[in-house]
C-alpha positions as CSV (number, residue, x, y, z in Angstrom):
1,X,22.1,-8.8,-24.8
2,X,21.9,-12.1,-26.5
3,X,22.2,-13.8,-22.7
4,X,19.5,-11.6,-21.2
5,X,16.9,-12.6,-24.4
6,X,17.9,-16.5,-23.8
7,X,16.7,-15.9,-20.0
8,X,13.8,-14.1,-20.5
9,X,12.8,-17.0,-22.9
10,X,13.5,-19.9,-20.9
11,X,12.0,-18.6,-17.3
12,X,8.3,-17.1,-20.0
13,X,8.7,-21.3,-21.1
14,X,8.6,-22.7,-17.6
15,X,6.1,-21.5,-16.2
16,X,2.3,-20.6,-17.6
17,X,1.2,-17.1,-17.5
18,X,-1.3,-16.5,-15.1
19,X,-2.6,-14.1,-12.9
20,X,-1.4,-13.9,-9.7
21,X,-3.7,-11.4,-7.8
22,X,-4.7,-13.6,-4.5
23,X,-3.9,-16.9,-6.6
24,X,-0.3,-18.0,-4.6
25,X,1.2,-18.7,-1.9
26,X,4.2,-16.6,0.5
27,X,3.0,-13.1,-1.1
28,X,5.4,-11.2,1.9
29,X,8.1,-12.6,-0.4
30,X,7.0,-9.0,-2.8
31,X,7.9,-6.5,-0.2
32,X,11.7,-4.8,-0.5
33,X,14.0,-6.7,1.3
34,X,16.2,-2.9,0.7
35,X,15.6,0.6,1.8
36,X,17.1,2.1,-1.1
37,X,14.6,-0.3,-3.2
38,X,12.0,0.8,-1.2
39,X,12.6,4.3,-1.6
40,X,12.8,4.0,-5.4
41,X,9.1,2.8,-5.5
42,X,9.6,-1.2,-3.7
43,X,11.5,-2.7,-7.0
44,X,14.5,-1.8,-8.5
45,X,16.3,-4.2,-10.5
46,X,19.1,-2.5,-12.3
47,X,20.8,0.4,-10.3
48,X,24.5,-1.2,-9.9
49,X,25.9,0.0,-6.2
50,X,28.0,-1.8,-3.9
51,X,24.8,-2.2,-1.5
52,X,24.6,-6.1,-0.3
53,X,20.5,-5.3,0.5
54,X,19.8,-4.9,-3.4
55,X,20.5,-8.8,-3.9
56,X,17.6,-9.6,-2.6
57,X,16.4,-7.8,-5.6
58,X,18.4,-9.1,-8.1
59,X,20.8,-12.1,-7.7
60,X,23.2,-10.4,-10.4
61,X,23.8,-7.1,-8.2
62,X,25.8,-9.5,-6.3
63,X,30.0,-9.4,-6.9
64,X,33.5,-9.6,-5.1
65,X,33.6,-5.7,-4.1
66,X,31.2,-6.9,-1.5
67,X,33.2,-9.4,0.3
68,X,32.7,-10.1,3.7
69,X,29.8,-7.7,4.0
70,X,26.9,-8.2,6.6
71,X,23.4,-6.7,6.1
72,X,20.4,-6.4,8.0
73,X,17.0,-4.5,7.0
74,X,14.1,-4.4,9.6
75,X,10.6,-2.8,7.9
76,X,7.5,-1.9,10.4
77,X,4.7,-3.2,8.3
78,X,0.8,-2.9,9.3
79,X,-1.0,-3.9,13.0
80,X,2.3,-4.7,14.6
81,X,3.2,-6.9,12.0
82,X,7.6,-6.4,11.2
83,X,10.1,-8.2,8.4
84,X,13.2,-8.1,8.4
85,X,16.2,-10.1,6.8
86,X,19.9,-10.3,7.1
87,X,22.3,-11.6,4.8
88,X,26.2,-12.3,4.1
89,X,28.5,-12.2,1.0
90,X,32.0,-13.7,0.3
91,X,34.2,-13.1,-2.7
92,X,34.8,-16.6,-4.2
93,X,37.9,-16.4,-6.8
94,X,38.5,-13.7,-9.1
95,X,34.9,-13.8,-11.1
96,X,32.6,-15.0,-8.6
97,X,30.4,-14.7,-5.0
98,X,28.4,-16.3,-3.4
99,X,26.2,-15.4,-0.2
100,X,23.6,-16.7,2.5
101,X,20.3,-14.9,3.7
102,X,17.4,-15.2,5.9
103,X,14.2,-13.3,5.6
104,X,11.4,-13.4,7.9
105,X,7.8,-11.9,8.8
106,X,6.0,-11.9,12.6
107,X,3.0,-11.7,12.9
108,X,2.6,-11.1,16.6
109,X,0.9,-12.8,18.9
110,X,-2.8,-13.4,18.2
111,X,-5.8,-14.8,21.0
112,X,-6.7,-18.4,19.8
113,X,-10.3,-18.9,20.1
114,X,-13.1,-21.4,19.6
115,X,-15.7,-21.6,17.1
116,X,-18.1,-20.0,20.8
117,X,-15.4,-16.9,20.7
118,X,-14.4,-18.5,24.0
119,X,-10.5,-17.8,24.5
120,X,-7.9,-20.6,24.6
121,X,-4.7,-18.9,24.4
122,X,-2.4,-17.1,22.2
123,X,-0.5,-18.4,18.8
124,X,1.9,-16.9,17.1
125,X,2.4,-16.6,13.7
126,X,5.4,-16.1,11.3
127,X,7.4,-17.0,8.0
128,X,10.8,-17.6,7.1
129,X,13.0,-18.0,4.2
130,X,16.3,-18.9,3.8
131,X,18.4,-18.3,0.8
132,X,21.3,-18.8,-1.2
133,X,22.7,-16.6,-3.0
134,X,25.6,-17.1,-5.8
135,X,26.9,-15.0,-9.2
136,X,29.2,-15.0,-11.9
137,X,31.1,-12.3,-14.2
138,X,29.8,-13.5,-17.6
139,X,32.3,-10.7,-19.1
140,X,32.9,-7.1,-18.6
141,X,29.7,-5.6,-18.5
142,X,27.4,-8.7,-17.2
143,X,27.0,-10.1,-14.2
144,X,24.3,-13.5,-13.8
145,X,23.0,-14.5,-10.7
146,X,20.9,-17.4,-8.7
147,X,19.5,-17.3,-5.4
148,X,17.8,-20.5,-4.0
149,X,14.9,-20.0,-1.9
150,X,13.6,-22.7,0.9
151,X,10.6,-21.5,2.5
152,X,8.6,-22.2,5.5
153,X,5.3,-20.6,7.2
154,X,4.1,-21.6,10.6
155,X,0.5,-20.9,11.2
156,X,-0.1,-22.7,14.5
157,X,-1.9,-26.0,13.3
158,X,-1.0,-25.3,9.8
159,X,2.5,-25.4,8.1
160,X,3.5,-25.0,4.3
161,X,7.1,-25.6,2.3
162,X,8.2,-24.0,-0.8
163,X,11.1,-24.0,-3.3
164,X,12.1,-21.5,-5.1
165,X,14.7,-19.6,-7.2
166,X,15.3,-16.2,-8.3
167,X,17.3,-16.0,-12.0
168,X,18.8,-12.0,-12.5
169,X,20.9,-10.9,-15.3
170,X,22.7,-7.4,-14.5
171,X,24.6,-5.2,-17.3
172,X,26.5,-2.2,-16.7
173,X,28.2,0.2,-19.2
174,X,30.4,2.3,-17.1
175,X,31.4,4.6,-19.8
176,X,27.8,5.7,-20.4
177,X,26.6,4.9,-16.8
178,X,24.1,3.1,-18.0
179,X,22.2,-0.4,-16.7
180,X,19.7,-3.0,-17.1
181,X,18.2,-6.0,-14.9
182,X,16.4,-8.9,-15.7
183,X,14.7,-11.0,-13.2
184,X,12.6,-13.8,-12.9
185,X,11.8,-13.8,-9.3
186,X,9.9,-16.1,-7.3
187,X,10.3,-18.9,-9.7
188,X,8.8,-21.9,-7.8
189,X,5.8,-24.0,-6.0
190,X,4.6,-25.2,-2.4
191,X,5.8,-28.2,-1.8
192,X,3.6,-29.1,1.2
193,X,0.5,-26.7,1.4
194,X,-1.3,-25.3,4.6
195,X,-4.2,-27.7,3.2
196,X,-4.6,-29.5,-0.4
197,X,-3.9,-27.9,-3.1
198,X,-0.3,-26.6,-4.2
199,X,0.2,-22.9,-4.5
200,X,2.8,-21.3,-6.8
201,X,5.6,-18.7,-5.0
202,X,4.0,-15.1,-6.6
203,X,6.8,-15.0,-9.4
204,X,7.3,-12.4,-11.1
205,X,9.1,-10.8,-14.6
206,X,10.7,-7.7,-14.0
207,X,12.6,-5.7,-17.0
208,X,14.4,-2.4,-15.2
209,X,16.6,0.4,-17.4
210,X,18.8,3.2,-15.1
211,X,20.6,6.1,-16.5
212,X,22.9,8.5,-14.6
213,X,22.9,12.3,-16.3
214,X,25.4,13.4,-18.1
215,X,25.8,16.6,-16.5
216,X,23.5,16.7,-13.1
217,X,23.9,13.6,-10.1
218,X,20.9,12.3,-11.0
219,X,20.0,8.9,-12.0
220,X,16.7,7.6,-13.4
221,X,15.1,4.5,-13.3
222,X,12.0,2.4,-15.4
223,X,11.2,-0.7,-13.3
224,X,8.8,-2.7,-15.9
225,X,7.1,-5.8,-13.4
226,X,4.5,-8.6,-13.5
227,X,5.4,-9.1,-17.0
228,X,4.0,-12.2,-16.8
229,X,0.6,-11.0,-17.0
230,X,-1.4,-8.0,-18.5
231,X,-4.8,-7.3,-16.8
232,X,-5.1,-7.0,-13.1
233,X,-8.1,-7.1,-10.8
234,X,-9.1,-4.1,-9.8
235,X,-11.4,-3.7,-6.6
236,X,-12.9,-0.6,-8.0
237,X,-13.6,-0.8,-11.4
238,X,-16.4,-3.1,-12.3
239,X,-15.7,-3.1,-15.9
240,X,-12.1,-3.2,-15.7
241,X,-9.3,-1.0,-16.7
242,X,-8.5,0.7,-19.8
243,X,-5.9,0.1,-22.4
244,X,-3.4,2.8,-21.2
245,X,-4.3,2.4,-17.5
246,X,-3.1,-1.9,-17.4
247,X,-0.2,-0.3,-19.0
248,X,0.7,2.3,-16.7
249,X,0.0,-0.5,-13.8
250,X,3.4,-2.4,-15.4
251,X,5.7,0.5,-14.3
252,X,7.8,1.9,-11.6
253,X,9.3,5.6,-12.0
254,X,12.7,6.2,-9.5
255,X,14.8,9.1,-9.2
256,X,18.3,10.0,-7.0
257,X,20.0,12.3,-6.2
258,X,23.5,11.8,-6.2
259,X,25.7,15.1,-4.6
260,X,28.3,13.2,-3.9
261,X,29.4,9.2,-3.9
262,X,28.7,8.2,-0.1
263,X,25.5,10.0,-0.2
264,X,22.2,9.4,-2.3
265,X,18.5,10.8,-1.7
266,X,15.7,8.9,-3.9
267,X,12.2,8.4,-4.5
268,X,9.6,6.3,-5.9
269,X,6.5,6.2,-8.0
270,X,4.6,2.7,-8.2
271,X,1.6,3.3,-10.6
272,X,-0.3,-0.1,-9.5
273,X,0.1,0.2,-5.7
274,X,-1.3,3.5,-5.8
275,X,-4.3,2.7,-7.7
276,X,-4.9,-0.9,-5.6
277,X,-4.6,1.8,-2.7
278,X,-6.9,4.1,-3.7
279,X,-9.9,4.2,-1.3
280,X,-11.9,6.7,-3.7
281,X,-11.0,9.0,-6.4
282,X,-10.2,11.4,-4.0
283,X,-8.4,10.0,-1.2
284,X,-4.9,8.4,-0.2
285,X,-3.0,10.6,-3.4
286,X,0.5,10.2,-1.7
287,X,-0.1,6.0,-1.9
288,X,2.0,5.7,-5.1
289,X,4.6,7.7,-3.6
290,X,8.0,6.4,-2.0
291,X,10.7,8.3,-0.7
292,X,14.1,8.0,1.0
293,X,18.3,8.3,1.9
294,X,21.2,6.8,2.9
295,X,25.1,7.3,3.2
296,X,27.9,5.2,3.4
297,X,30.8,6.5,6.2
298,X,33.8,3.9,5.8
299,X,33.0,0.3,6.3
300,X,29.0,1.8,7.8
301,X,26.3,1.5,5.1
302,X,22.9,2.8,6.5
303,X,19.7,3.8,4.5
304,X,15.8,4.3,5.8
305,X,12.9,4.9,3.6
306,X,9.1,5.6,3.8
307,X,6.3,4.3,1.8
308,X,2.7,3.2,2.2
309,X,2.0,-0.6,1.6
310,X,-2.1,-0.3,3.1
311,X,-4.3,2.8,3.0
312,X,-4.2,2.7,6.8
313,X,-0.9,3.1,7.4
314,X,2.9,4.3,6.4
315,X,6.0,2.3,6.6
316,X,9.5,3.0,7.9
317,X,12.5,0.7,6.5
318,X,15.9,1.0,7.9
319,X,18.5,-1.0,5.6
320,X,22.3,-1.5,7.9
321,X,25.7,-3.2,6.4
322,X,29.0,-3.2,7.7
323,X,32.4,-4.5,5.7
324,X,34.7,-6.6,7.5
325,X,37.0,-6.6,4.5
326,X,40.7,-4.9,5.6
327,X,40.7,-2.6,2.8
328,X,37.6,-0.7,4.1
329,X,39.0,-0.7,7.9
C-alpha cells in the first residue's frame, strides 16, 4: 500500500488541481475503450480479469497471461460519430509486458461552407491516439503500469499534438478476492494547439475497490474519479450543488454476475453522467444507468454493452479479443 500512497502523491504534485469541465483538450480520450467497462458504469479501474480491453483503463491490468492477445472495441457514439481502438500484448520475461494500441474517433463527413452558407465541399474530421503500453510484477499481489500516449486531431485546417501518460497501480488478494486500482490518467499537455493557447489532456484521479462474495458470484465495485477536483459545473443548478450531491458526483456503483468463469453479466451506475444528463427533474431517469455481457469460448473473448453518453441517444459497444498463444489453441 505504501507504493500506491507514493503514486497518488507524486501524480496530486505534478500537476495543479483544476477543474476540467470544458477547460482541455482530446475529451474523447474519457469514453471506455472496454465493453465490460462500459457496462460497469464507463470506469472501472480495479476488477482483475484476463481481458486485454481493460488496459486501456488501467496500465497495471496488463500481465504475461495475456500474451499474444489481440483486441478490438468499436462504440457507435452520437450523429454518426464511431471510436474504436485495437491493441496488442506480449509477455516480456517472467515479470513483465508490454503492448501497443491505437484509438481513434470519426467524425464523418461534414459540408464545408463559407461565412455566405455557400457550399464548398466536404471535410472530414477525426482523432487518433497511439499508445504504449508496458507493466511490471512489483511482488505477489501488485502489478504497476505505464502507457505512453501520442496524440493527434485533424480538424481540416486545424491540427493539434499531445503527450501524455497514464500511471495505474493494480493489487489483488486472491485469497480474499479482493482488489484495488489507482490511476492517474491523462497525465499530460498539447504540444501544438488547434490555435494559441496550450490545452491540458482531461486527466483524471481515479481510486476503485472490487470485492467478489463470499458465497454468491457476485462481485462489487466503488469507482471513486475526478479526484482532482470537488465542485463541478452544473447546467442546471444556478446556485450549485450541495454538499452530499458533489460527493455523490465522485462515484461509480458496478455489479456482475458471475455463474460461471467464461461468462459474466454487469451493470453500471455513474452518479455525475446522469445528473449532467438530466434534461429536467423528470426526464432521461435510465441516463445514469449502464448495462452489459460477455463470454469467453477458448481463445474468443467477446463482450457488448449499452449506455447513454447524450440525452438524445443510447450507445452499443462491442469489445472482441482473440489469443494466439498455443496453450489456449
Amino acid at each position: 500500500m505504501r507504493i500506491i500512497l507514493i503514486l497518488s502523491i507524486l501524480v496530486v504534485s505534478l500537476f495543479p488541481a483544476s477543474a476540467q469541465d470544458g477547460n482541455s483538450a482530446f475529451t474523447y480520450l474519457l469514453l471506455p475503450g472496454s465493453a465490460r467497462a462500459a457496462a460497469l458504469g464507463g470506469t472501472n479501474i480495479s476488477i482483475v480479469e484476463d481481458d486485454l480491453s481493460l488496459i486501456y483503463q488501467n496500465p497495471g491490468f496488463l500481465g504475461q497471461e495475456m500474451d499474444r492477445t489481440l483486441n478490438a472495441n468499436y462504440l457507435s457514439y452520437v450523429g454518426g460519430i464511431k471510436l474504436g481502438s485495437a491493441a496488442f500484448a506480449k509477455a516480456l520475461g517472467k515479470r513483465s509486458a508490454w503492448g501497443v494500441g491505437v484509438n481513434f474517433s470519426n467524425y464523418g463527413e461534414m459540408l464545408e461552407t463559407t461565412v455566405n452558407d455557400e457550399q464548398i465541399g466536404d471535410l472530414n474530421v477525426s482523432d487518433i491516439c497511439g499508445n504504449i503500453f508496458f507493466s511490471r510484477d512489483l511482488s505477489e499481489m501488485i502489478r504497476g503500469g505505464v502507457t505512453a500516449k501520442f496524440i493527434y486531431s485533424n480538424y481540416r485546417y486545424n491540427t493539434a499534438i499531445g503527450l501524455g501518460v497514464d500511471l495505474g497501480i493494480s493489487y489483488y488478494n486472491p485469497d480474499k478476492d479482493i482488489s484495488i486500482g489507482l490511476v492517474g490518467k491523462n497525465l499530460g499537455r498539447q504540444i501544438k494547439a488547434y490555435e494559441e493557447e496550450l490545452l491540458d489532456l482531461p486527466w483524471d484521479i481515479q481510486l476503485g475497490f472490487s470485492q467478489k462474495l463470499g458465497h454468491a458470484p457476485i462481485r462489487y465495485s466503488v469507482t471513486a474519479v475526478h479526484l482532482n477536483q470537488w465542485k463541478f459545473y452544473d447546467l442546471h443548478q444556478e446556485k450549485g450543488d450541495s454538499f452530499t450531491r458533489t460527493f455523490l458526483k465522485h462515484f461509480i456503483f458496478g455489479v456482475e454476475f458471475l455463474p460461471v468463469e467464461n461468462f459474466w453479466v454487469a451493470t453500471g451506475y455513474n452518479v455525475k453522467r446522469g445528473a449532467d444528463m438530466a434534461i429536467s427533474d423528470g426526464g432521461n431517469k435510465w441516463g445514469a444507468f449502464s448495462v452489459g455481457a460477455g463470454l469467453k469460448v477458448k481463445a474468443f473473448d467477446v463482450g457488448c454493452s449499452v449506455a447513454k453518453y447524450h440525452p438524445a441517444a443510447t450507445s452499443f459497444m462491442v469489445s472482441l479479443s482473440i489469443s494466439l498463444a498455443e496453450k489456449k489453441l
